[in-house]
VOLOVEX-57044 format. One record per residue (C-alpha): z, x, y; residue in three letters. Coordinates in steps of 0.5 Angstrom, whole numbers, plus 2048, in hexadecimal, padded with zeros to 3 digits. Layout:
<drenlos>
ZXYALA;...
</drenlos>
This chain:
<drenlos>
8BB91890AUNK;8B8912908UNK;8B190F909UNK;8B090B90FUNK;8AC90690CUNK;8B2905908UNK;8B58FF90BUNK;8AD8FB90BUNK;8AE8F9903UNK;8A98F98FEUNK;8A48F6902UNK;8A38FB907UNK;8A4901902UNK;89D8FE8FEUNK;8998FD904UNK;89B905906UNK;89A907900UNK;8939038FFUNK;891906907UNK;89390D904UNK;88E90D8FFUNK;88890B902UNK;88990F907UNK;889915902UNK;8849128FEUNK;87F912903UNK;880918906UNK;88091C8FEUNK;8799178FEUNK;87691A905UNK;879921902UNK;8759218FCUNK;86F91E8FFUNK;86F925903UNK;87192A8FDUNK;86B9278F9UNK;8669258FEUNK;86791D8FDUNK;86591A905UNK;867914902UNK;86D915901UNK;86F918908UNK;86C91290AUNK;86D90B906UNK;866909909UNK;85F90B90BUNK;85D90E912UNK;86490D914UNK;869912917UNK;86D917911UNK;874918911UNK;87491F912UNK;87892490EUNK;87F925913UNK;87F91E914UNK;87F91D90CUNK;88592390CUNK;88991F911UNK;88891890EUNK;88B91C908UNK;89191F90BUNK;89291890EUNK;893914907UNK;89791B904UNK;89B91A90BUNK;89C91290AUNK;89D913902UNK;8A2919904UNK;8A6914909UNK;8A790D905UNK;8AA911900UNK;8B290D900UNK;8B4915901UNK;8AF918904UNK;8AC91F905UNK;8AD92090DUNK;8AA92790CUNK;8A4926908UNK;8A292090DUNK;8A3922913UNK;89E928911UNK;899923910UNK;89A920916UNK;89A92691AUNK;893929918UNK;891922919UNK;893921920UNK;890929921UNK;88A92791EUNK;88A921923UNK;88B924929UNK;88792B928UNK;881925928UNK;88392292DUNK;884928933UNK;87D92B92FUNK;87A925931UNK;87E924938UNK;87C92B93AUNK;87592C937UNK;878932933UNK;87593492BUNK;87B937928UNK;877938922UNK;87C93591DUNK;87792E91CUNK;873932917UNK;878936913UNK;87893090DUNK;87193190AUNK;86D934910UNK;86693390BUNK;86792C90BUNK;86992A911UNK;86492E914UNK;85F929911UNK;860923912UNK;85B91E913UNK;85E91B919UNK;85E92091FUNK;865921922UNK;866926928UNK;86C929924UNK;86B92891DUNK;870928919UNK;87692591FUNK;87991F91EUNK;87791A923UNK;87C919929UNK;87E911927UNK;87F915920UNK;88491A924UNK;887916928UNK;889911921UNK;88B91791EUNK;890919924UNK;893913923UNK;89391291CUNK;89791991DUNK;89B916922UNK;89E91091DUNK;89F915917UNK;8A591991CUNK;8A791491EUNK;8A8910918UNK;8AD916917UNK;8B291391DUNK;8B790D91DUNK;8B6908922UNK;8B3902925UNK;8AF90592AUNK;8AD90A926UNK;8AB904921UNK;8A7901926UNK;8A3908929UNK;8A1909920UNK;89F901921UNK;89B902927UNK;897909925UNK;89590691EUNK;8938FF922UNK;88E903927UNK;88B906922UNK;88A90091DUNK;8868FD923UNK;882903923UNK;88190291CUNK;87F8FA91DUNK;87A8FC922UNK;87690291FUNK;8768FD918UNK;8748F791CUNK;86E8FC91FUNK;86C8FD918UNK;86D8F6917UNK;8688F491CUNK;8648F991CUNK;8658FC923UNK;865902923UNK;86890392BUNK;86F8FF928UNK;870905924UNK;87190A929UNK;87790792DUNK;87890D932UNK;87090E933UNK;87091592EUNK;86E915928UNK;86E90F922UNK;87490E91EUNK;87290E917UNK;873908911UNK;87790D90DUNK;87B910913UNK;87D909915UNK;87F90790EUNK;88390D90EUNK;88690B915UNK;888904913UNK;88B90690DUNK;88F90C910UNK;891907916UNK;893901911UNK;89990790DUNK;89B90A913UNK;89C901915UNK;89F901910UNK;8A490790FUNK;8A8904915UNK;8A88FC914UNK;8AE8FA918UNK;8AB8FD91DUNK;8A58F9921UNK;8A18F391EUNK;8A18F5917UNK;8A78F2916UNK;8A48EB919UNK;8A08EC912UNK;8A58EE90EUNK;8AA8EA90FUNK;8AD8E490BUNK;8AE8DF910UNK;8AA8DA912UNK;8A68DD917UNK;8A48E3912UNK;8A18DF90DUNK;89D8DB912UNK;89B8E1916UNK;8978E390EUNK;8948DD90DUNK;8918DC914UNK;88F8E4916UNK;8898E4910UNK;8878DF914UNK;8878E091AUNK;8848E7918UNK;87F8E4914UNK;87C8DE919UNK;87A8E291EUNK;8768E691BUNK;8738E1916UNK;8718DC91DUNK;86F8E3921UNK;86B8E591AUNK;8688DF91AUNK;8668DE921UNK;8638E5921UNK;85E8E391AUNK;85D8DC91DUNK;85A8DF923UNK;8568E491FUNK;8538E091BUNK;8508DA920UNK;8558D5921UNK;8578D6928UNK;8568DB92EUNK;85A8E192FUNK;85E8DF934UNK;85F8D8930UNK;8638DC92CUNK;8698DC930UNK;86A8D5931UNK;86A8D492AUNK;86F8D9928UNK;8738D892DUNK;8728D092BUNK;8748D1924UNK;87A8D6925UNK;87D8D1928UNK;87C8CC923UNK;87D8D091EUNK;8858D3921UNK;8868CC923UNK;8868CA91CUNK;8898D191AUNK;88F8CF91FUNK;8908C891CUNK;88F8CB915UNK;8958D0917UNK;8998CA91AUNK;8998C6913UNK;89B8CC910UNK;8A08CF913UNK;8A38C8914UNK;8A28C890CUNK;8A68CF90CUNK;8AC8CD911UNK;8AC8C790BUNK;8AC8CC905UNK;8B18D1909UNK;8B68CA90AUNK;8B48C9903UNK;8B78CF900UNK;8BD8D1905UNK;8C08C9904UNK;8BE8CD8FCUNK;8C38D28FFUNK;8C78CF901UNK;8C88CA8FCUNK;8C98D08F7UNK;8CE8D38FBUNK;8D28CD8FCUNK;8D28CC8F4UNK;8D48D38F3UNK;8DA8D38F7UNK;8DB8CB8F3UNK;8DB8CF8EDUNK;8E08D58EFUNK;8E58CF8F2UNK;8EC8D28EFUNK;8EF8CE8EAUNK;8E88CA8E9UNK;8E48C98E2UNK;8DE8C88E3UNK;8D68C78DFUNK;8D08C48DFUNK;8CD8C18DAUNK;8C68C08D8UNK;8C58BA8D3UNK;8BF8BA8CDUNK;8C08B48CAUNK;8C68B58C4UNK;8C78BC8C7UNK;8CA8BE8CDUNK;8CB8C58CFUNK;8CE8CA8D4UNK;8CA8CB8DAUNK;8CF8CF8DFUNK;8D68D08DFUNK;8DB8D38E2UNK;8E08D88E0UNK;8E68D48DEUNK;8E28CE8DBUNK;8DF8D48D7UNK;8E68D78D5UNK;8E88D18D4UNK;8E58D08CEUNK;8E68D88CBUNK;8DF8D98CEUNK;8DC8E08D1UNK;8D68DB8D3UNK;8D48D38D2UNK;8CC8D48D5UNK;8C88D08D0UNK;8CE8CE8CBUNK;8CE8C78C8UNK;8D48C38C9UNK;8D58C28C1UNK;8D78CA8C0UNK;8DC8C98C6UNK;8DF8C38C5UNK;8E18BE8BEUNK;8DB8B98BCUNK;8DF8B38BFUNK;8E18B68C5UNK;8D88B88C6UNK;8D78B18C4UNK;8DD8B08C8UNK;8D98B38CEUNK;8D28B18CCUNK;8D48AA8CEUNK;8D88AB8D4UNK;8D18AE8D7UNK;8CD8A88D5UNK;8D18A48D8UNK;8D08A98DEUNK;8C98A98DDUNK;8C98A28DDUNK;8CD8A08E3UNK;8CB8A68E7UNK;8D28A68EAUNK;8D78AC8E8UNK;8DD8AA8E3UNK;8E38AD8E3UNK;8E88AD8DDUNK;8EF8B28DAUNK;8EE8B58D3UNK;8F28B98CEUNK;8F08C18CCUNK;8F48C38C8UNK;8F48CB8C7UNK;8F98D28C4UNK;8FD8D18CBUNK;8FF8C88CAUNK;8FB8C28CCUNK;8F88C38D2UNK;8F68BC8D7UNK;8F08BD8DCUNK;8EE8B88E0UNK;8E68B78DFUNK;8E08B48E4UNK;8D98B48E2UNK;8D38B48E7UNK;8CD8B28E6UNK;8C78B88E9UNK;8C18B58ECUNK;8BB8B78E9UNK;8B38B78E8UNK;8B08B18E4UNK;8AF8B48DDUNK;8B38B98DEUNK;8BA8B98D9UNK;8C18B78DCUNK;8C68BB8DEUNK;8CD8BA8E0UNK;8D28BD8E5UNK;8D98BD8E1UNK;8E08BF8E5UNK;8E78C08E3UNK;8EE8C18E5UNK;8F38C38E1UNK;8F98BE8E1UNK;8FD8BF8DBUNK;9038C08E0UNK;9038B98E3UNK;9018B78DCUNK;9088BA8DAUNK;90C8B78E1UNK;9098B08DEUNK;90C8B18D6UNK;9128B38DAUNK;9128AE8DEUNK;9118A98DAUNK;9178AC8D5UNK;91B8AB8DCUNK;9198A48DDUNK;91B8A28D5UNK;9228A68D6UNK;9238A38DDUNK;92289C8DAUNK;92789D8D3UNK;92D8A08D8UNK;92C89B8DEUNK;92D8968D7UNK;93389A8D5UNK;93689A8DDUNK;9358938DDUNK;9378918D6UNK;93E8968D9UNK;93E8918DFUNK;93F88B8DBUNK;94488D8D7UNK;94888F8DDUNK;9468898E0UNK;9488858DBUNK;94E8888D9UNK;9518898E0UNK;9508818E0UNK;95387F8DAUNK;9598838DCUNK;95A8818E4UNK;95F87C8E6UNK;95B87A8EBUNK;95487B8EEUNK;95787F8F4UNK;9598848F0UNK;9548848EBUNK;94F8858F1UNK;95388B8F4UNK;95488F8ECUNK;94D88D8EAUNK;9498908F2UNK;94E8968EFUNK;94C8978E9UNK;9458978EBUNK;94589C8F1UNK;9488A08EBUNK;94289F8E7UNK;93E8A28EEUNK;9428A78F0UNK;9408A98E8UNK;9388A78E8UNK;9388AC8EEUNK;93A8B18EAUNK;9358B08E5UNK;9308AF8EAUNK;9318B58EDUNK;92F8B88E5UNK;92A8B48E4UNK;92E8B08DFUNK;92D8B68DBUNK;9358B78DCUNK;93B8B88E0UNK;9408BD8E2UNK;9478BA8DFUNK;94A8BF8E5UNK;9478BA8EAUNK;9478B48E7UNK;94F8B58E7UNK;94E8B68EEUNK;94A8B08F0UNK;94E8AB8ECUNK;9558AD8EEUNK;9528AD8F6UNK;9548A78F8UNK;95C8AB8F7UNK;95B8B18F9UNK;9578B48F5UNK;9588BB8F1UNK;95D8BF8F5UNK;9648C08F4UNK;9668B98F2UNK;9608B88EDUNK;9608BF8E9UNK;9598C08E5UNK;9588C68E0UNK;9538C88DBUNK;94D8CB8D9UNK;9468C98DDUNK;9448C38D9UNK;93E8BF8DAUNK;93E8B78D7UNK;9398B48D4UNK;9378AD8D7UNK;9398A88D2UNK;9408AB8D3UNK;9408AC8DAUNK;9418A58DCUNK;9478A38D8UNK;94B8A98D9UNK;94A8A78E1UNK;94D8A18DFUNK;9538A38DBUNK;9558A88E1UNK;9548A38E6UNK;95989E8E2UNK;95E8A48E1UNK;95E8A68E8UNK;95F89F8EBUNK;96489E8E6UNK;9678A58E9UNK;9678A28F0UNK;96A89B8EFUNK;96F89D8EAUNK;96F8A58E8UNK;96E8AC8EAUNK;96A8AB8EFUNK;96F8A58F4UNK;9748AA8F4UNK;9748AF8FAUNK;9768B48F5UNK;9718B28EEUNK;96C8B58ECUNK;9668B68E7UNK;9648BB8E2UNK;95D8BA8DFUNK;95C8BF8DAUNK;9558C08D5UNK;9558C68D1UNK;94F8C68CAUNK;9528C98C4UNK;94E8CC8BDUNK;9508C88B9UNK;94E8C98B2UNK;9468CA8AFUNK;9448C48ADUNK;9478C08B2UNK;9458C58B9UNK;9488C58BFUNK;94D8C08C1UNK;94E8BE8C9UNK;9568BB8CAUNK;9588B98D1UNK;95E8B78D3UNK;9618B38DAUNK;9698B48DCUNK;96B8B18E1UNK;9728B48E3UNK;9778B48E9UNK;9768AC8EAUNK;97B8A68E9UNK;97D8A58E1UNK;9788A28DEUNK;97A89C8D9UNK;97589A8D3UNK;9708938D7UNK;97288D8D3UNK;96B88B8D2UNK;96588F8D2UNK;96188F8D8UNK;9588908D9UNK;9598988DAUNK;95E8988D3UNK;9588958CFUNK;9538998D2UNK;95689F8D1UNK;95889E8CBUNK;95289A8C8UNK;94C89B8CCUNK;94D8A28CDUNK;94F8A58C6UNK;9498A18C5UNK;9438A58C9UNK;9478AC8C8UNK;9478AA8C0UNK;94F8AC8C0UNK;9568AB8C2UNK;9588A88C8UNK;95F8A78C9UNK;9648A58CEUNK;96C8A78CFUNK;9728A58D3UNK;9778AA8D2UNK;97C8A88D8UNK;97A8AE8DCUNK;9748AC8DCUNK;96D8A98DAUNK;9698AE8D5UNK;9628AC8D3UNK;95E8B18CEUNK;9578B08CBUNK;9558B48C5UNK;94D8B58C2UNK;9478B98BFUNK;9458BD8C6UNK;93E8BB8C4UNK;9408B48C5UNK;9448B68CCUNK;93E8BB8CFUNK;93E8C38CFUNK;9428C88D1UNK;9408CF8D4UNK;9458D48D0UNK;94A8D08CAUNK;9518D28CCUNK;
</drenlos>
C-alpha cells in the first residue's frame, strides 16, 4: 500500500522527515538524561518542569511511527504499533487523572530518578494532562493517515492543528516567562523538551497527509501557496516581536502596566497594516510572475505544435558574427539534412560555403529591416533536386544579447515541376498553334487560288476548315500529345455519315502524332466531299473502304504504315482533266508531312487513294500485323 503522503511531493515528505527527527531526538536526549543522571537533559533549562521518562518514550514512537508512515510503500504494522501504544499511554493518563487513580506504571522507567526530581509533582513520573491529551491526538493522526479520504484528511489536519496550538501556548509561556501559560488545563507545566517533542510530532503527522487540510495552502504551487509562505513568518513573528517589546518596555519604565495594551495594540496594527500592503505588492508581484510563466507555457507550446506541423521544416538559428549555428530544429528539418540532430551544428557543415554566405546575407538583411523575408531555393540531394519555399523571421530579443532567427519551409518541388511542365506546354502550344495557323494559310490560299468565284471559295474554305476543328478536337482531347487515327476517320467523314455501313474503317488501334493529324484530316476531308459530289458516296449503293494495316518492313527501314481509300459501288469514274486543291495536297502536302508516298487512282470503278510511310514518321501501333 502506498504511503499516504505519497501525493504531498518532496516538500511534504522533508517537512515530515524533519518533524520525525526532532521528535525522536528529544526523546532519545530526555531518555539519556535519565539513564545517566543529566537533569539538564530532561529539562533543556534550569528550575523548570522535565520531560519525563514515558512522555520521552512516546515522542520516540511518535517520529518511528511518522518515519514508518511517510515511506512511499509503507510499513502499516509497524506503525500502527506505534500508534497504538501512544494512544494507550494517553488514555491511561488521562483516566489516572480523571479519576484519581495511580496504577503505579508512571514510575516503571527509572524509578530512582523520577523519585528525585528537584520539582515535586504529585505523581511523579506521569506525563502532564495537556501532555496526554497531545499525545492521544498525535495517535490519533498517525491511525488516520493510514485511511484514504477527505474527512479523514481534515480529521489528521485538526488532531495535529489543536496540539501545534498547545505547543505555541507552552513555548510563548516560556517566552514570556509566565509560568501559569504553561499549564493550559490548570495541571501541571508542559515541559520545554515535551513542547518541542509535540510540535515536531505535530508538523509530521500535518505533513504525512497534505492534500488534506491547510497544509496544501502551504504547499502548493499556485499563487496563494507561495504568498501564504511569504506572510506566515510574519504574521507568526510581528506578534510576538510588539508583545515582547511591550512587555520589556513596561518592565523597564517606560510606560505603566496598563499602558502596555494600548501600545501593543497600537503597533500590531501598524505593523499588520504594513504587512497587508507589503502582501498586496507581492502578490500582485506573484499573479504578474504566474502570467509571466504561463504566456511562457504557452508560448512554448504553441512553438511546439509549430515544429510538429506535418510537411513543415523548421529551425531557429542564433547568429554570432560570421557564424551561424542550429539552436532547434524539428524532426524533418533534421532529416533533411541526414542528421540525427542539429542543436549546436553550424551552418557550414550543412550546407556549401556559397550557400552559408548565401544565408548569412539574407539574415543581415533580416536583421536590418527587422521584417521577415521570404525566397525559393534548390537542395539537391541522393533522391534529385528538391524546391522549399523558405521565410526568415526575426526573433525579439534582449539588448546585448546575440540574434536569433526563425526559419520556416514547405516543400514545393512538386509545383516546381508542375511549372517547368507548364511552361514546356506553353512553348509546345505555341510551336503547334504555328503550325495550325501555317496549315490554315496554306488552305486558305490555295483554296482561293483555285475557286471560280468567291461563293464557292467561301463554302470549300469554312469546309475545310471545320475539318481542320473536327481534327484539333481530337488532338485536344490528348492533349496534343496524339490522335486515334479510328476516330479521326470518324470525325472527318461525319458530316457524310460517318463510319458504318457506306464507310468501312478497318485496322489495328493507332495513334498519330500531331504534325500529321491535321493533314490527314484534310486529305480525308477532300476525298470524302469528292466521294459525295461525284463518287461512292452519291450514289445510293456506294460505298468506302478505308483500310490501314502496319508491316515489318526490313531492319534498316523499320516498320511501315500503308493506308489505302476505295471507293466502290458509285458511278464510273473518269480521270479529272485538271487538278484540283485535294489532288495537290494529297498528293504534295501529305506525302510531305508523312515523309512517303501519297498517291491517287481513278480506275473507272472507282476512286483508290494510298499513302505509304516509316510508321515512326505516321504515329505508333500497339501490335504489327
Amino acid at each position: 500500500m502506498e504511503g499516504p503522503y505519497a501525493s504531498g511531493g518532496s516538500a511534504g515528505r522533508t517537512i515530515a522527515l524533519l518533524g520525525a527527527a526532532l521528535s525522536i531526538t528529544i526523546g532519545a536526549v530526555a531518555i539519556a538524561g535519565w539513564a545517566f543522571g543529566l537533569p539538564v537533559l530532561t529539562r533543556f533549562y534550569a528550575a523548570r518542569s522535565a520531560m519525563q521518562p514515558i512522555t520521552a518514550l512516546c515522542a520516540i514512537l511518535a517520529g518511528a511511527g511518522i518515519l514508518r508512515t511517510s515511506k512511499t510503500r509503507s510499513d502499516r504494522f509497524s506503525s500502527n504499533i506505534c500508534a497504538t501504544v501512544i494512544v494507550i499511554a494517553a488514555v491511561q493518563t488521562l483516566v489516572e487523572y480523571g479519576l484519581g487513580l495511580d496504577l503505579g506504571t508512571d514510575s516503571l522507567l527509572f524509578p530512582a530518578s523520577v523519585g528525585n526530581q528537584a520539582i515535586p509533582y504529585p505523581y511523579p513520573g506521569r506525563m502532564a494532562a495537556p501532555t496526554a491529551a497531545a499525545y492521544l491526538l498525535i495517535g490519533a493522526g498517525l491511525l488516520l493517515a493510514k485511511v484514504r479520504g477527505h474527512v479523514t484528511g481534515l480529521l489528521l489536519s485538526a488532531c495535529a492543528t489543536a496540539v501545534l496550538l498547545l505547543v505555541i501556548v507552552a513555548l510563548l509561556g516560556y517566552f514570556y516567562m509566565v509560568a501559569p501559560l504553561t499549564g493550559v488545563l490548570g495541571f501541571t507545566q508542559v515541559s520545554i523538551p515535551t513542547a518541542l517533542a509535540l510540535g515536531g510530532a505535530s508538523l509530521g503527522v500535518l505533513a504525512l497527509r497534505p492534500d488534506g487540510g491547510w497544509v496544501r495552502l502551504l504547499i502548493g504551487s499556485s499563487v496563494g501557496a507561495t504568498a501564504a509562505r511569504w506572510l506566515l513568518p510574519v504574521v507568526v513573528i510581528v506578534p510576538i516581536a510588539v508583545a515582547s517589546l511591550a512587555l520589556r518596555g513596561s518592565e523597564i519604565g517606560l510606560y505603566p502596566s496598563d499602558f502596555r495594551l494600548a501600545f501593543t495594540t497600537a503597533v500590531t496594527i501598524v505593523l499588520l497594516a504594513g504587512l497587508a500592503l507589503w502582501g498586496a505588492w507581492q502578490l500582485d508581484r506573484l499573479v504578474a510572475v504566474r502570467r509571466t510563466a504561463e504566456a511562457l507555457q504557452e508560448s512554448e507550446a504553441t512553438l511546439r505544435a509549430f515544429f510538429e506541423t506535418d510537411g513543415l521544416f523548421a529551425a531557429i538559428m542564433e547568429q554570432q558574427g560570421e557564424h551561424v549555428r542550429y539552436l532547434k530544429a524539428n524532426p524533418a528539418f533534421t532529416r533533411l539534412y541526414g542528421r540525427a540532430d542539429l542543436v549546436g551544428v553550424s551552418i557550414d557543415e550543412v550546407q556549401s560555403a556559397d550557400e552559408a554566405t548565401a544565408m548569412i546575407e539574407r539574415l543581415a538583411h533580416v536583421r536590418s529591416s527587422g521584417k521577415p523575408l521570404s525566397f525559393e531555393r534548390a537542395l539537391d540531394g541522393e533522391s534529385g533536386t528538391r524546391w522549399f519555399s523558405v521565410t526568415i523571421s526575426p526573433i525579439a530579443g534582449h539588448a546585448g544579447e546575440p540574434p536569433r532567427f526563425a526559419t520556416a519551409s514547405f516543400e514545393i518541388t512538386e509545383r516546381k515541376r508542375a511549372e517547368v511542365q507548364q511552361e514546356l506546354l506553353r512553348h509546345e502550344l505555341g510551336h503547334r498553334l504555328k503550325n495550325v495557323l501555317t496549315v490554315v494559310q496554306s488552305v486558305a490560299s490555295q483554296t482561293m487560288r483555285q475557286a471560280n468565284d468567291l461563293p464557292s471559295a467561301n463554302r470549300a474554305l469554312a469546309a475545310r476548315l471545320a475539318a481542320l476543328g473536327e481534327a484539333t478536337d481530337v488532338l485536344t482531347a490528348q492533349s496534343w500529345e496524339a490522335a486515334d487515327l479510328r476516330t479521326l476517320i470518324g470525325k472527318a467523314l461525319a458530316a457524310h455519315g460517318g463510319v458504318g455501313e457506306r464507310v468501312r474503317a478497318n485496322g489495328p488501334a493507332m495513334t498519330l502524332q500531331p504534325q500529321v493529324t491535321l493533314a490527314l484530316a484534310l486529305a480525308l476531308h477532300e476525298l470524302a466531299t469528292n466521294a459525295a459530289k461525284y463518287g461512292a458516296l452519291s450514289s445510293p449503293s456506294g460505298h468506302v473502304d478505308v483500310e490501314w494495316t502496319v508491316t515489318a518492313g526490313t531492319d534498316e527501314a523499320g516498320p511501315r504504315f500503308h493506308l489505302r481509300w476505295q471507293e466502290a459501288g458509285g458511278p464510273e469514274v473518269r480521270i479529272p482533266s485538271r487538278r484540283g486543291f485535294g489532288s495537290t495536297m494529297i498528293e504534295r502536302s501529305l506525302a510531305a508531312y508523312f515523309r512517303g508516298e501519297a498517291s491517287i487512282a481513278y480506275p473507272p470503278e472507282g476512286v483508290i487513294f494510298t499513302l505509304d510511310c516509316p510508321l515512326a514518321e505516321a504515329g505508333s501501333v500497339s501490335e504489327l500485323a
